[in-house]
N, C-alpha and C positions, 0 to 999 in steps of 0.2 A: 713450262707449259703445264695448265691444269689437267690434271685426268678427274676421272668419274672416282677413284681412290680418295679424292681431296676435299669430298664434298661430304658433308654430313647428309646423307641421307638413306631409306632405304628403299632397295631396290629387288625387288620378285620377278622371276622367273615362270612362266607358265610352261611346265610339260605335260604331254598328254600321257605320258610314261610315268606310272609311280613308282618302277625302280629307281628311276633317273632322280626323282623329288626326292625318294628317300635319302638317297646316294649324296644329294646335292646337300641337305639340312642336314644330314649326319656326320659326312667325312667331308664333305665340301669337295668333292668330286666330281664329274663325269662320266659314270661308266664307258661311254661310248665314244664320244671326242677329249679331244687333249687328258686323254685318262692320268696323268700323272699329275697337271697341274692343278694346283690346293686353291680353290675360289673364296675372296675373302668371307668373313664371317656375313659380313652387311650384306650378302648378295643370298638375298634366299629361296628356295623354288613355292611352289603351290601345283595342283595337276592331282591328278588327270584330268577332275571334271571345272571348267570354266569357274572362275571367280563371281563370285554373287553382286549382284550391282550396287548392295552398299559395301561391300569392299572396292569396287571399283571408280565410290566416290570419291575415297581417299587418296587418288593417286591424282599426279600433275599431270605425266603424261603414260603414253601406251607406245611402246616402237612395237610396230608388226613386221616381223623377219619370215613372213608367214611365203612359200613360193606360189605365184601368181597363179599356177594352175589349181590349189586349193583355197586361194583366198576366197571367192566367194561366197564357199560355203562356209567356212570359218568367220566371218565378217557376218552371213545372215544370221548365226546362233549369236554372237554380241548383239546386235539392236536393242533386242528389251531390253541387254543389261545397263545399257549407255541413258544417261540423260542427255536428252538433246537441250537440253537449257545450259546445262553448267557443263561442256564438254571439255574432257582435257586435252592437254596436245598430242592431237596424232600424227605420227612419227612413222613412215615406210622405207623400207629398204629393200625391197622385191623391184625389181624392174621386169617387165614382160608383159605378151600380148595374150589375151586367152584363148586358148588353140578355136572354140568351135564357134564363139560370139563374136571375137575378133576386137575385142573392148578392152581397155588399155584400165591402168589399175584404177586413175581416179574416175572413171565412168563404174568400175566393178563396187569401188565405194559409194557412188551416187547411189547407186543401184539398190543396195542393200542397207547402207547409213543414212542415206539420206542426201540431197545438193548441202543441205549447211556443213555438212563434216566432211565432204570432197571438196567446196571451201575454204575450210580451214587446214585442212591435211596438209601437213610437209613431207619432204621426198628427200631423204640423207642419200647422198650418190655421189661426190667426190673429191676432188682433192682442194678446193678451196668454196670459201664463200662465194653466192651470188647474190646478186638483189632482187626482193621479191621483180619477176617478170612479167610478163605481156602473154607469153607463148607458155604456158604449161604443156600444149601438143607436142611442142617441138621439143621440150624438157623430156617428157614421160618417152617419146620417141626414142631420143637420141640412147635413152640408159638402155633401151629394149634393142633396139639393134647393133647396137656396137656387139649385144652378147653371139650374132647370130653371124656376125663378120669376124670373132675369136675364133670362131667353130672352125669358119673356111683357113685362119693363118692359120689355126693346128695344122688342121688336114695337109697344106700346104710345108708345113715342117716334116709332119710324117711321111710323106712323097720325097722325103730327101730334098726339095729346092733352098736354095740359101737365102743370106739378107736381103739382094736386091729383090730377088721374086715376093721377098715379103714387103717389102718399102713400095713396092707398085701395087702389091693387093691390096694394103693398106689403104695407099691415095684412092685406088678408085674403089676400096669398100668406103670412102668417105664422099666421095661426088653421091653414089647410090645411093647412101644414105639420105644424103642432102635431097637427090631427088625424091624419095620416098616420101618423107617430110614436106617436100614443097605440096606434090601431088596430093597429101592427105590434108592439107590447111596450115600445116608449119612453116615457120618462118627461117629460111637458106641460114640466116648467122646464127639461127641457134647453134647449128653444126658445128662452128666454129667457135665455139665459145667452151669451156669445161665443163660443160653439158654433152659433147661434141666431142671434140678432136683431146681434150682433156690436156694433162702436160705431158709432153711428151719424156720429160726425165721423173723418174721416181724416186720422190721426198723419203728419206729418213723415217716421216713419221707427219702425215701429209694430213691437212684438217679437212673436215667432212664438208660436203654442203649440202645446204638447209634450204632448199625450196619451198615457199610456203604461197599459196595463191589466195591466203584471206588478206586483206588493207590492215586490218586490227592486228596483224604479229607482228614481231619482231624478233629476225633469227639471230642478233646479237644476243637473244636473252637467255641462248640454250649451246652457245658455244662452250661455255667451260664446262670441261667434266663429257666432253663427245670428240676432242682431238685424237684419240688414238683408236677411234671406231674408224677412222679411215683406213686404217692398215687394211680392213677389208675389205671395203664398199670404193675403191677405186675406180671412176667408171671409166677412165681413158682411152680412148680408141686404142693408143701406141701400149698401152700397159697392159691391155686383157688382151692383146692380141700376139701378144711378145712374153709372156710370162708363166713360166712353169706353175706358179700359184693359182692360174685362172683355170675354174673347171672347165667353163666352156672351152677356151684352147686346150686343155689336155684332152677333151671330149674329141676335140677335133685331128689331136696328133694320133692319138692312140685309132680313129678312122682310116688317118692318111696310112698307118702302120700294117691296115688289112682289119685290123678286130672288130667283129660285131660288136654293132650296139646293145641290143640287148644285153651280152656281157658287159659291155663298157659299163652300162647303168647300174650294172649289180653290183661293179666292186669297186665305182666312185667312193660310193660312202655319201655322198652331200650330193645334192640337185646343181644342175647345170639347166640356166632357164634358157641359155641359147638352143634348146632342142626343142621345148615345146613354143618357143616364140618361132620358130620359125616356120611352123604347121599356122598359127595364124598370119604372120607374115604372108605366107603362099596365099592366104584366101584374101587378104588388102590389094596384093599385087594385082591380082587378076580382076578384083572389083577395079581399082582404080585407073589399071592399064598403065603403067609407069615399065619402062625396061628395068629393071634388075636382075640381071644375069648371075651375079653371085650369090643372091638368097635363091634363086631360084635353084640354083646348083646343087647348095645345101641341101634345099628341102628333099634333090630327085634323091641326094646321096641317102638322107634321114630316115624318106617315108616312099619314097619307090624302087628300092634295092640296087642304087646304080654307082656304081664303083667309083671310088673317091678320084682315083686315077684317070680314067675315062672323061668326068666333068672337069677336072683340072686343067687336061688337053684341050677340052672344047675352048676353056674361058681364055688360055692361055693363046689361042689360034685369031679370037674375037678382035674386030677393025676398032679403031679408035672412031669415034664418031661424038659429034657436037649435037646436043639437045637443047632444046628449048622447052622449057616448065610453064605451063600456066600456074597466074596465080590464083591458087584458090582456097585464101586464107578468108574470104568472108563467105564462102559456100561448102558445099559437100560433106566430109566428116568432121572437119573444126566447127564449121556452122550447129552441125547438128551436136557434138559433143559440149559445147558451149552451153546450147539450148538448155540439153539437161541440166547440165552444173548452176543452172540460172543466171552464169557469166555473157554479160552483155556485149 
């Protein structure tokens, strides 16, 4: 299998740290992550201040690893540099909801880029190819809540409960999903798809997927030289909810465990987006009136000081009960998020 090692090309680094840039062109280092490992020569950085827009003619494409609660603003300083005639391919790897707009990433890219470049935008998030789809709602969805349903399996390890309490939080952090999705204009199979419930066993060395919502791509054409970016970008319900590597679940064990957040955040090291997606989570839920009991949980645990413990019991005490979804994929926020993107 190709890597990104195999391909004659090169490839820059934006930091906003010029120790980091130095670090990076001089010793081929990291001060800060993986500090020991030597990044090949081809892989160069740039930073602190933004690349100039004829540098950024030169390049094919841009992945932004930028976390959803700063994209915004990081995406409105790019506009002028970007030509919107000759746009290269953009590439995201953030999943999440933005705590106070409630706007999911390709409306934050309309927003600031433009509908042609939320269009053309692809979305790297998991362990195989898909074909371009129908639902990008229910795509951008599914990668943002799974992180908010890792948070609850931590917390649920950290409470001490074992597999099976986690094999039933799982299933019905996946019905809620499903219904959240339906409620907001998304379509139930996405859920089920590796968009969704993902694989539930973890590949060796699992290839990425490439979501692209323009007709003019083609995501066979950016496969070789991105298989081993999925070691990271995993989005599996059963993986990020089950695995010591996913922040959000350690976000959530180290909750279930007693320790404040505040602490938790300061000695991650790296963003966990299932915390602030689930601040706008709460504000979708209550707009669209969908029962979600388990983000709701989250959020009283996150952002109303209520003991991880305490909600575990409520959810765990909660009747089984059959719902019914209206469909409302040609109204409400798909309708209107469409609108924008000028997708008909």
């Amino acid at each position: 299998m190709s890597t990104t090692s195999d391909l004659i090309v090169d490839v820059w680094l934006w930091s906003r740290d010029a120790a980091t840039v130095k670090s990076m062109n001089e010793d081929h280092k990291n001060p800060k992550y993986l500090t020991e490992h030597v990044f090949p020569e081809w892989l160069k950085a740039v930073g602190p201040e933004l690349p100039d827009k004829e540098f950024l003619k030169t390049m094919d494409m841009l992945l932004f690893a930028i976390p959803t609660p700063g994209l915004r603003t990081f995406l409105g300083g790019m506009n002028s540099l970007l030509d919107q005639d000759n746009l290269p391919l953009l590439a995201f790897v953030n999943k999440g909801i933005e705590a106070k707009t409630k706007a999911l990433t390709l409306e934050i890219i309309a927003d600031t880029l433009g509908p042609k470049a939320a269009q053309q935008a692809s979305f790297i998030s998991g362990p195989s190819f898909a074909k371009e789809g129908t639902d990008p709602i229910g795509v951008e969805l599914a990668g943002a809540l799974k992180n908010v349903y890792a948070l609850a399996a931590g917390v649920a390890d950290g409470l001490g409960y074992e597999n099976n309490t986690r094999a039933g939080l799982v299933t019905r952090s996946l019905a809620e999903m499903t219904r959240i999705g339906q409620s907001y204009g998304a379509s139930p199979l996405t859920f089920l798809t590796l968009a969704g419930v993902g694989d539930p066993a973890a590949r060796d060395r699992p290839v990425v997927l490439l979501h692209s919502f323009s007709s003019e791509f083609d995501p066979q054409s950016v496969l070789v030289g991105m298989a081993t970016l999925g070691d990271f970008l995993v989005p599996a319900v059963f993986l990020t909810c089950s695995s010591p590597n996913s922040r959000n679940y350690t976000v959530g064990y180290r909750l279930g465990q007693g320790q404040k957040l505040d602490d938790i955040i300061k000695t991650l090291g790296s963003v966990a987006e299932g915390v602030s997606t689930a601040e706008g989570l709460h504000e979708i839920i209550q707009e669209i009136g969908v029962e979600a009991p388990i983000a709701e949980a989250m959020y009283s645990v996150l952002y109303e000081g209520r003991s991880a413990r305490d909600a575990a019991e409520e959810l765990m005490n909660l009747p089984a009960a059959k719902r019914e979804i209206e469909d409302c994929s040609e109204t409400g926020h798909a309708a209107a998020i469409l609108s924008k993107l000028r997708i008909d």
